[in-house]
C-alpha positions in Angstrom: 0.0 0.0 0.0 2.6 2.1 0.6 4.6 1.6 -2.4 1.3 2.3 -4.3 0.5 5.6 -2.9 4.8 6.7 -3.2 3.7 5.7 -7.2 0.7 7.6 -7.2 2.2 10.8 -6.0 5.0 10.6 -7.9 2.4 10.0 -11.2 0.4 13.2 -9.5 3.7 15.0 -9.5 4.6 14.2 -12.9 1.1 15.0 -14.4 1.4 18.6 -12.6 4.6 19.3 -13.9 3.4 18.1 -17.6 0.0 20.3 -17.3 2.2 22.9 -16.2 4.6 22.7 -19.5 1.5 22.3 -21.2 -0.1 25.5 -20.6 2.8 27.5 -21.0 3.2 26.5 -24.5 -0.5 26.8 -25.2 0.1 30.8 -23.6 3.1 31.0 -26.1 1.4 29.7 -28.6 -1.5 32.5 -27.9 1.4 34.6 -27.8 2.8 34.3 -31.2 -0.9 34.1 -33.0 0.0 38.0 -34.0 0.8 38.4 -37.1 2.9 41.3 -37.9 3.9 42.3 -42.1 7.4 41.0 -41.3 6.0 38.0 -40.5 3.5 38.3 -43.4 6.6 38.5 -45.8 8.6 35.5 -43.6 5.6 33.1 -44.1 5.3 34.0 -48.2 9.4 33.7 -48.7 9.0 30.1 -46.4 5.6 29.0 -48.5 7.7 29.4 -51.8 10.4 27.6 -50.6 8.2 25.4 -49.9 7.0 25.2 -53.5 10.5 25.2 -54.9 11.7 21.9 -52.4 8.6 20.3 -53.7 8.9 20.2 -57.2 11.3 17.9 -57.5 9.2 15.3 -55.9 5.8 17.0 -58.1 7.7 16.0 -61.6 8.9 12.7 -60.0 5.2 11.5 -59.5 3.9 13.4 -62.4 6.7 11.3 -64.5 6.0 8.1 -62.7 2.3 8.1 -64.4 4.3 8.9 -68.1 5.9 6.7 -70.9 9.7 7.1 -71.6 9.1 9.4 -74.4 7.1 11.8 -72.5 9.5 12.0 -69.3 11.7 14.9 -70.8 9.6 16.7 -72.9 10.0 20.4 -73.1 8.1 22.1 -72.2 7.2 19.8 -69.2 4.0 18.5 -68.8 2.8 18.2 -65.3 -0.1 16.6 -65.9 0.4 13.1 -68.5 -1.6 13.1 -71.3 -2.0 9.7 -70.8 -1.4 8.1 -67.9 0.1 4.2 -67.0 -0.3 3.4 -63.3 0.7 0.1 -64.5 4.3 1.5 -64.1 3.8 0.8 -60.0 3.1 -3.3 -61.1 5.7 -3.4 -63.4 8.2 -2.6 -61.1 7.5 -5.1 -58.9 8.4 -7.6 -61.6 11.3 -6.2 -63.1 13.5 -6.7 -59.7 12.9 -8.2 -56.0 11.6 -5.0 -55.1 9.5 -6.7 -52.5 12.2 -8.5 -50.7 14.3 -5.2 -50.6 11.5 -3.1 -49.5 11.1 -5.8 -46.7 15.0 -5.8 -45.8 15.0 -1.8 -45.5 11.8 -1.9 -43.6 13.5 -4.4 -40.6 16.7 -2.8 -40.6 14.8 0.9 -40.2 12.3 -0.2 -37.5 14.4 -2.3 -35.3 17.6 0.2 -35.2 15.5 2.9 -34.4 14.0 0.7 -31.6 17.6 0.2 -30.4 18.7 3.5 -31.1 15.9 4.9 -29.4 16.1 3.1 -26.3 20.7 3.2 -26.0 20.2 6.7 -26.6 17.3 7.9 -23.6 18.8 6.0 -21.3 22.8 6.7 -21.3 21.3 10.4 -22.0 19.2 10.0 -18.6 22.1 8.7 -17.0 24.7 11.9 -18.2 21.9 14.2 -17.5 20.1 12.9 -14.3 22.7 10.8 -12.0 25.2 12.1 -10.5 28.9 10.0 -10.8 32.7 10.7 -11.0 34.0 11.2 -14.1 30.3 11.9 -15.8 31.0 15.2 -17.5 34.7 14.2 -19.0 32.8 10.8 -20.4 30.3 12.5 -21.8 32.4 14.6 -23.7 34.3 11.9 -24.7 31.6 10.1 -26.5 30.1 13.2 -27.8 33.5 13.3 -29.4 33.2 10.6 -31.6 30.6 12.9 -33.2 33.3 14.7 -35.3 35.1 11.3 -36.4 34.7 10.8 -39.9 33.2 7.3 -40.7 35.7 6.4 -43.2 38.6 6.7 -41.3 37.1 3.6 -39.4 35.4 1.7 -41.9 37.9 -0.7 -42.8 38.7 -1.6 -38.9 34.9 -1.9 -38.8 34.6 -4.3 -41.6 37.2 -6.6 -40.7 35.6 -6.7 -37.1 32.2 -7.7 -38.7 34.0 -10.1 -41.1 35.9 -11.8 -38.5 32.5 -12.4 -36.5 30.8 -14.2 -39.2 28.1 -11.2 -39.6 29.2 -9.9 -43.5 26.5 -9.9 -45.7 24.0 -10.5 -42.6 21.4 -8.0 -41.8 22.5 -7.9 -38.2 25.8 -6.3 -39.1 23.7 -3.0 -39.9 22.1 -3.3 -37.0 24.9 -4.3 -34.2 26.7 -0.9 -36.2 24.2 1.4 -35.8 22.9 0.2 -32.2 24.7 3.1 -30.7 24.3 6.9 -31.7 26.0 9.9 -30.1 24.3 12.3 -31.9 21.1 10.6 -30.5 22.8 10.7 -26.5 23.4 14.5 -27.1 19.8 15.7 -28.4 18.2 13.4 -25.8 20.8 14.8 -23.3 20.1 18.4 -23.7 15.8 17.8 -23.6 16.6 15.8 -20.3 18.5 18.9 -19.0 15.4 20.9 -19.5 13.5 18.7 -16.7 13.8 20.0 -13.0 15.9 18.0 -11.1 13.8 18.4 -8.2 11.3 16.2 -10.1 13.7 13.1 -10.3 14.7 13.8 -6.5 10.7 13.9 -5.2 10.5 11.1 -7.3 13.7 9.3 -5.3 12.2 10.2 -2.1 8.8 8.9 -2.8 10.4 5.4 -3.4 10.6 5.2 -7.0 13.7 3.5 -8.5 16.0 5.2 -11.0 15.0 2.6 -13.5 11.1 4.1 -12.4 12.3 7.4 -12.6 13.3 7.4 -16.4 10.4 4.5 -17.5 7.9 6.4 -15.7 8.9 10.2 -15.8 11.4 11.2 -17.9 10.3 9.3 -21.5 6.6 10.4 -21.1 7.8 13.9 -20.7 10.0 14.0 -23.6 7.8 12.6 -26.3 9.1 15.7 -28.9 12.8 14.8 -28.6 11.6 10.9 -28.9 9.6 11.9 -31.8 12.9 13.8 -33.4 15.1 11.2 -32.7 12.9 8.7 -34.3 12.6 10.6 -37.8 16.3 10.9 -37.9 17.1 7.5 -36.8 14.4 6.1 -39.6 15.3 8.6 -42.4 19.3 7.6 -42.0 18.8 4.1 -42.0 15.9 4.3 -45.0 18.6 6.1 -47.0 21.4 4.7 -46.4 23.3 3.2 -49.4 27.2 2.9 -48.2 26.7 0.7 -45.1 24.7 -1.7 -47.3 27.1 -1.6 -50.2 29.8 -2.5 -47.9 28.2 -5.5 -46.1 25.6 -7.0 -47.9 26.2 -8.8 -51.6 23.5 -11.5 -51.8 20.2 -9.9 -53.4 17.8 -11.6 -51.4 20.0 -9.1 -47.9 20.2 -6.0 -50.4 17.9 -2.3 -49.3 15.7 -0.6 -51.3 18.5 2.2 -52.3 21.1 -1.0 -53.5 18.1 -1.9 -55.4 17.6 0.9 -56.6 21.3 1.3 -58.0 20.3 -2.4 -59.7 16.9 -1.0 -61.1 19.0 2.1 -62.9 21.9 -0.4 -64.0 20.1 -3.0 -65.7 17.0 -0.5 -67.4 18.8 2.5 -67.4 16.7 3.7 -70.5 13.4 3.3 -68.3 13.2 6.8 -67.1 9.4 6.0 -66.0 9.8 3.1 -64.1 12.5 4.7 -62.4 10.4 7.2 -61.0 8.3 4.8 -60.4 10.1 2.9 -57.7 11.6 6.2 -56.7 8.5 7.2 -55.5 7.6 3.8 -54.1 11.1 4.0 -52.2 10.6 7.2 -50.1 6.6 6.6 -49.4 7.6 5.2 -46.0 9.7 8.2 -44.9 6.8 10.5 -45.9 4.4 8.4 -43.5 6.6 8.4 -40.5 7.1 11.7 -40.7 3.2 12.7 -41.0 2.8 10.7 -38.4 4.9 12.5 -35.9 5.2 15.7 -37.1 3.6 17.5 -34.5 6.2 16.6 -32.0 9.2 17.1 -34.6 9.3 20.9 -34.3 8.7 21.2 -30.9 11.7 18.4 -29.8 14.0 20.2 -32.1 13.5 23.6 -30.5 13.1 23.1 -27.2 16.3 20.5 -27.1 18.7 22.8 -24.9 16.3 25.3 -23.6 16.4 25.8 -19.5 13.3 25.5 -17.6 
């Protein structure tokens, strides 16, 4: 009973700290909703850059729908004249698409899982426990930030090679398990928590592993959110690691596939588009999907409460 009502109030606690973040955004927010003509002119230069980012993607689904012939016409036509959704079947046939949309789609998920959890909780334990030597090892791995990949990609591969793990799908992931970068955004979100909050919480019986499972993750849902369109986008787009480590088709990624699909019908300009399109639908859904917390993680990351 007693360990129940420590719990509660340290849930009542969190929920009033939460409420309290909650409405101070939603006062900012108030805040901001005057519109001046400086910002007036900001939001018109923003909405056509907008417009200009996009177009590249508008003519890549506009010449997904076309034949070969009508890809590069001048002047462009946006809209086909006729169009050929068969491209999207066609595509399907042509290569393994399938199996490489499947192999991208594991390796993306399950390193972000990883990532996601590595990352919040060595960045709860630099920001939120107290130990000698915390600062100069944080530092330390935040170092490895400015390391360029290639000057240890070699050591890397002859690590994975000796391990039996080459052209395996779990050499991606053991590789990318780990992510600084991801320990430093999560690190600097956590800072922005009162301490006091984790020490109530300490004092009320809750254990550290409580503490982060049961505080600090449901408070930082916007640097979760970031992490996890970064993590997902990297990994969806990633064409070295897999070059490097995987050779058998049915272990290849969408973008090795992709580099196949170009090679062997380089002269098929609308089935290229085609599974270009295909390839970068998931990205787009992710980040739809979390969107509204992407922003706010990103500028809040750092900020002092």
């Amino acid at each position: 009973m007693e360990s129940t009502s420590r719990e509660s109030l340290g849930g009542e606690k969190m929920e009033a700290t939460f409420s309290k973040k909650e409405n101070t955004r939603k006062a900012k927010t108030k805040k901001a909703e005057k519109v001046t003509p400086g910002g007036i002119l900001v939001i018109i230069l923003l909405t056509l850059l907008a417009l200009i980012t996009l177009v590249p993607f508008i003519w890549m689904v506009s010449a997904s729908f076309k034949t070969n012939n009508e890809v590069f016409t001048i002047p462009i036509q946006w809209i086909p004249k006729s169009w050929h959704p068969e491209n999207y079947s066609v595509i399907w046939e042509r290569i393994p698409l399938l199996t490489f949309f499947k192999n991208t789609l594991f390796l993306s998920i399950v390193i972000t899982i990883i990532q996601l959890f590595t990352s919040s909780f060595a960045a709860y334990g630099f920001s939120k426990m107290n130990f000698r030597g915390r600062d100069t090892l944080f530092i330390t791995y935040i170092a490895t930030i400015a390391i360029p990949w290639q000057s240890y990609m070699i050591p890397q591969f002859i690590m994975m090679r000796q391990l039996g793990l080459t052209d395996t799908l779990w050499s991606l992931v053991l590789l990318q398990a780990f992510n600084a970068f991801g320990v430093f955004l999560l690190k600097q979100y956590y800072s922005s928590i009162p301490d006091s909050l984790c020490e109530s919480a300490r004092i009320d019986g809750l254990s550290e592993w409580g503490i982060y499972w049961k505080i600090i993750l449901p408070l930082t849902k916007p640097a979760l959110a970031s992490l996890t369109i970064i993590t997902f986008v990297n990994t969806w787009n990633d064409y070295m690691g897999p070059f490097i480590y995987l050779s058998s088709t049915e272990n290849k990624t969408i973008q090795l596939g992709l580099k196949m699909f170009v090679g062997l019908f380089d002269a098929e300009y609308a089935l290229i588009m085609a599974a270009s399109v295909v390839s970068i639908l998931p990205v787009g859904i992710v980040f739809l999907a979390m969107q509204k917390y992407f922003v706010e993680g990103i500028a809040t990351s750092g900020m002092k409460n």
